[in-house]
N, C-alpha and C positions, 0 to 999 in steps of 0.2 A: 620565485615559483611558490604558490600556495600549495599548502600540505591540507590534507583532508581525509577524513578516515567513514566509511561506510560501513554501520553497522546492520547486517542482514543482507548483505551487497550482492549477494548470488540469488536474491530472492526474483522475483516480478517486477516489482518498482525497483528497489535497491539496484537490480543488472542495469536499467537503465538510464539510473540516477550514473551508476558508475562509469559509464560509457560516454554520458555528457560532460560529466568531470573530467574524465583521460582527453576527451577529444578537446578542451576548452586546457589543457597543460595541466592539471592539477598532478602533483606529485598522490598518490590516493594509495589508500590500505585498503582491503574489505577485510571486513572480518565476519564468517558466517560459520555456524556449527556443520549446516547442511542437514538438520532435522527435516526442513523446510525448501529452503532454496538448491539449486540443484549447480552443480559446477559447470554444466554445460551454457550455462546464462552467461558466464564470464570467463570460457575456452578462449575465444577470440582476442578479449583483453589482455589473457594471460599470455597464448602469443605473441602478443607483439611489446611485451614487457621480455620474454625471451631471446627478444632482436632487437635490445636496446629502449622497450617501452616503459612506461613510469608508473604502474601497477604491480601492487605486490599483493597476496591472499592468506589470510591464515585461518584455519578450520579451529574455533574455537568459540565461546559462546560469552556472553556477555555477563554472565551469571558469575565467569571465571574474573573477579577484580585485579588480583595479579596481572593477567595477561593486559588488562585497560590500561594499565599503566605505563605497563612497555610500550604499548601502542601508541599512546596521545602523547608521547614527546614529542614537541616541536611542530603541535598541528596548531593549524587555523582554524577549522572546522569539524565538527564532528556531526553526521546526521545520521541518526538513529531510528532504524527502520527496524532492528531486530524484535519480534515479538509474535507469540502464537497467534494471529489474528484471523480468530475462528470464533463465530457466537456460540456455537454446537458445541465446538469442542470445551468452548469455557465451562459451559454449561454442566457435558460430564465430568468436568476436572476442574475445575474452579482451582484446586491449589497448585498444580503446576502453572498455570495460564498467573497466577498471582507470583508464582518464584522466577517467573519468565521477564514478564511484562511488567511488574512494579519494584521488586528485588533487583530486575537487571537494570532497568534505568537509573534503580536509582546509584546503582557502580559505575553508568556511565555518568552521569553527574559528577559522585567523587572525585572519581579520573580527571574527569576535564577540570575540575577545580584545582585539586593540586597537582595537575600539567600546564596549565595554565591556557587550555583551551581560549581562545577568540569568544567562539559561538559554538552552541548546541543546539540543533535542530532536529527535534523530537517530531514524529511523525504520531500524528495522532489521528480523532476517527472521529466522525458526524455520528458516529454509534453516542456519543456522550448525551446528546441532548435525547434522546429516547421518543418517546411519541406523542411531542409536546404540539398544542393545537395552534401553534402560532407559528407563519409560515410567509416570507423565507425565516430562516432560524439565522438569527445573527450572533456574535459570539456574545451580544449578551443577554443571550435566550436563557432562562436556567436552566443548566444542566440535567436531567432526569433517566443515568444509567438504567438499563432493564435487562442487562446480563454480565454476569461478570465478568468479559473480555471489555465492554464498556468500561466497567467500575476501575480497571486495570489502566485504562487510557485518562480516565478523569484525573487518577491518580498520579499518574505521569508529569499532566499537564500541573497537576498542586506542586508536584515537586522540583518544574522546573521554575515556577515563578518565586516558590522558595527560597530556589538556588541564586535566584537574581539578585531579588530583593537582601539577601542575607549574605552571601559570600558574594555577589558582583559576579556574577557567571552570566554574561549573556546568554538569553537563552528564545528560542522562539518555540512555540507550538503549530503544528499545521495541522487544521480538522479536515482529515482530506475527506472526503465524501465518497461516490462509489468508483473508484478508479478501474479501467478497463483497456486491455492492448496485447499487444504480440507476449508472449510467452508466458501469459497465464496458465493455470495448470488448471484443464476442467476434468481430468482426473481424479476423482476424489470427490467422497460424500460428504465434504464441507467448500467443495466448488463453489464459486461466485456466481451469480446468474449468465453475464455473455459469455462465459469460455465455455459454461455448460452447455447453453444454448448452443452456441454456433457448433459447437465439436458435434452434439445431438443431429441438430437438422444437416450437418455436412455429411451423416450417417445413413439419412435418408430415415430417420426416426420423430418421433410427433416430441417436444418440449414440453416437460412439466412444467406447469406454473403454480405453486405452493398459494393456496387461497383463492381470492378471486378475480386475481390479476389486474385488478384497481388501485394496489398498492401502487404509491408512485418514488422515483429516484431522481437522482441528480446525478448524470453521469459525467465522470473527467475522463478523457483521453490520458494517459499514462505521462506523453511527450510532456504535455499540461502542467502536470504534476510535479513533475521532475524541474521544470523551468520555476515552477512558484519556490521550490525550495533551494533553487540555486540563488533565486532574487532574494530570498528573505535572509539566505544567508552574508549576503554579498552588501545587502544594506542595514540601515540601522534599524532596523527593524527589531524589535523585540514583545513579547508578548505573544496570544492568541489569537489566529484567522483561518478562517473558514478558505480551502482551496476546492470548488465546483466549480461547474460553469455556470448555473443562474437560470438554468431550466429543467423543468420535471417531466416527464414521460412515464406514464402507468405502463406495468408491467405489458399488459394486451397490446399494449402501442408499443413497445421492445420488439416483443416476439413476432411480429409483424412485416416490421423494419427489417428485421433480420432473415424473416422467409424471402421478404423482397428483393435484399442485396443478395444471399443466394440463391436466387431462382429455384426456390422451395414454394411456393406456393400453394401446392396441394396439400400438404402438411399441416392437419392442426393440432392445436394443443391439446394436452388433456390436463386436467385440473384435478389437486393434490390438497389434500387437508394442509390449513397454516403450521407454519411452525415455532417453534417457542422458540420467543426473544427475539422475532423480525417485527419491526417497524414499519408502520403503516405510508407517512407519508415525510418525506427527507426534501428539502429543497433548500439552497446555498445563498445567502445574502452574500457575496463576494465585494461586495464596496471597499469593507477596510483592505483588504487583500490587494485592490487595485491600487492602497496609496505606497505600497514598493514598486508596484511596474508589474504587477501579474494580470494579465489579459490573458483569457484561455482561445487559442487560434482553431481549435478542431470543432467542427460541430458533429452531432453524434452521428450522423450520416456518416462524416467522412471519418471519422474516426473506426465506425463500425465494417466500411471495406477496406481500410487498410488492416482490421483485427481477423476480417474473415480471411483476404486475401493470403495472411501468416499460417492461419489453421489450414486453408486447402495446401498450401505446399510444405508445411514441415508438422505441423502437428498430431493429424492424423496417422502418419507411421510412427512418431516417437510416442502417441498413448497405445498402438496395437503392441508395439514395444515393451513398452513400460509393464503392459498388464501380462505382456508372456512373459517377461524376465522376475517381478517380484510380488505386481498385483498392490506392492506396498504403496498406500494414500498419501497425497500431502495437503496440507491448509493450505490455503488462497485468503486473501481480503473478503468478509464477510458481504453477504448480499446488501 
């Protein structure tokens, strides 16, 4: 049985990074503080870990190296999702987002080096390459951070190749791009665009679009995502790749899409001065990525009513929820 440890496991991606790991036998730890990720993402796992399942959870943070230590005995894998991943927020916090995101990794590093971790698989962000004119951006576009939740991830990625190169710690990086799916939290003024969206027009409300809506993305399905980093982990794969699908969509063509799947149609947008530190135009050279086995299966159609489908039956009551019991925000993966 392979052992594997989930750092930020109660998050968005991490719940269902974790879910594919239990379901596929991995012996799996999360480990989340819960600044962020929410426990109700990993109720179900926890469950059936209380009736004999193979999931264990510890609320603590990555920042805490003691605790990496006790944790990475005996693993295989470690994939590392924990991190503020908010542009906004970097933005007004630059040094927590820096003691977060570059300070913690680099404990997960340590850890896994003298545990003797397998592989490290650092989840990283298409924020790195910034608003460079060349396009797809492949992973050897130069890098050009333009906020410090970026400069955080570039950082990351130096110091897993470090860890390679210098101590032999396999390690891989994954540029995920703009990931998107069931239990995003559009809650929160550093919401990611779909969750905001969809939860907005499921409201019967017009969707802001921040600038001129020309800005373009590369959307991954969540499921997508979660598969590139079980494949990368699973093979010999080492180094930096870019995980997208390989197509871009401007924002106006999003907001569209989405009035369409939900029969929103009469809803239009209204349009919001840009914001600092978003990028104009993102799109995924995915080739190297394809040479482990990641082929991304959703297109954003179907990816986008299986995400609205989530928000009309559970979402909506857990945000009317959320904001009568605390009103307290959390970060999401940046736009």
């Amino acid at each position: 049985m392979k052992n594997a440890v989930v750092t930020g496991g109660a998050g968005f991606i991490g719940s269902h990074l974790a879910d594919e790991l239990s379901r596929r036998g991995y012996q799996l730890t999360i480990l989340d503080d819960l600044s962020v990720g929410k426990k109700g993402n990993i109720e179900a796992l926890l469950a059936r870990t209380a009736e004999g399942g193979n999931v264990r959870f510890f609320q603590d943070s990555v920042t805490n190296l003691s605790v990496l230590f006790s944790l990475f005995r005996h693993v295989d894998y470690v994939f590392h999702l924990a991190a503020i991943a908010s542009v906004p927020k970097s933005i007004q916090d630059p040094l927590t987002s820096h003691q977060v995101n570059v300070t913690g990794s680099l404990n997960v590093l340590m850890a896994a080096k003298t545990m003797k971790v397998r592989k490290v698989i650092f989840i990283s962000s298409s924020a790195v390459y910034g608003d460079t004119p060349t396009l797809p951006q492949s992973e050897e576009t130069l890098p050009a951070p333009q906020s410090p939740y970026a400069v955080t991830k570039l950082a990351g990625e130096n110091y897993c190749r470090v860890f390679q190169d210098v101590y032999h710690l396999n390690t891989v990086g994954l540029r995920y791009f703009n990931v998107y799916g069931p239990r995003q939290d559009p809650n929160s003024q550093y919401a990611a665009v779909i969750p905001k969206f969809i939860s907005t027009i499921l409201e019967g409300k017009a969707p802001a679009i921040f600038g001129s809506g020309e800005q373009t993305r590369d959307f991954v399905f969540v499921r997508d995502a979660v598969a590139a980093a079980i494949l990368a982990a699973e093979s010999d794969a080492t180094g930096v790749y870019n995980v997208g699908v390989g197509n871009a969509v401007t924002i106006n063509e999003l907001v569209h899409l989405i009035l369409r799947a939900a029969g929103k149609n009469d809803l239009k947008p209204v349009y919001k001065e840009s914001r600092s530190g978003d990028i104009l135009h993102s799109l995924a050279d995915i080739s190297r990525a394809k040479t482990f086995g990641y082929n991304p299966k959703y297109s954003l159609e179907e990816g986008l009513r299986e995400t609205i489908r989530y928000f009309s039956g559970h979402a909506s009551s857990d945000i009317k929820r959320t904001r009568a019991i605390s009103g307290r925000s959390q970060e999401t993966l940046p736009n």
